[in-house]
N, C-alpha and C positions, 0 to 999 in steps of 0.2 A: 686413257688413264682412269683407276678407281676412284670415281667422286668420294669424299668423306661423307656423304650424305646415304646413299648407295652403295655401300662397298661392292655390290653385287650386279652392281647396272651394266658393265662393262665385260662381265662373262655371258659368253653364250648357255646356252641350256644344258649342254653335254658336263661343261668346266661345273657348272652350278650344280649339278648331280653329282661329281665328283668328288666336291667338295663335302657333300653333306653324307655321301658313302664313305667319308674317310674321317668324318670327324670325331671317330672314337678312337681312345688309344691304341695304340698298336707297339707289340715289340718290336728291337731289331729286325730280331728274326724276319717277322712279317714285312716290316718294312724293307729290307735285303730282296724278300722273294718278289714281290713285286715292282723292284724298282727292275729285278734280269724278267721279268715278264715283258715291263713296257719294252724293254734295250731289245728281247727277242725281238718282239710286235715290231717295232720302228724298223729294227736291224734286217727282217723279213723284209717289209716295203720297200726299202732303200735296195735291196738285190734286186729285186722284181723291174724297179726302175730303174736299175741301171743296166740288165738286161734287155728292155724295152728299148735304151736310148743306144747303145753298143749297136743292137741288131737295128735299127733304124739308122745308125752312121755305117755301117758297114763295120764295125770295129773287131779284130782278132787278139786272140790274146800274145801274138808278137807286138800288135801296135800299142799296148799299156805298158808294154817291156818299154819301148823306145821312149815313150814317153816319160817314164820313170826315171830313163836313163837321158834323159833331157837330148834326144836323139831325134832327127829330119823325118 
């Protein structure tokens, strides 16, 4: 939790740059493009890893069928 003392004690170094690269105002607009930048960025990692964990279980793309389909 952010101490009232330090509001900043409880963020790492990355979050702490973040903050201070963002603290100018920004449009919509601005704010729009990079909220689908982060969603890319994340949305990239999260295939990558589930690619990793699919080919590490053996998983096909029949066996996400069945699963979907609450199927054995």
């Amino acid at each position: 939790m952010v101490s009232a003392k330090n509001p900043s004690s409880s963020l790492n170094p990355v979050q702490q740059s973040l903050l201070r690269l963002f603290s100018r105002p920004m449009t919509e607009e601005e704010t729009l493009e990079l909220k689908r930048i982060l969603v890319q960025h994340f949305g990239s990692q999260l295939r990558e890893e589930l690619k990793k964990v699919s080919n590490q279980k053996g998983y096909a793309d029949n066996d996400f069928e069945k699963m979907l389909n609450n199927e054995s």
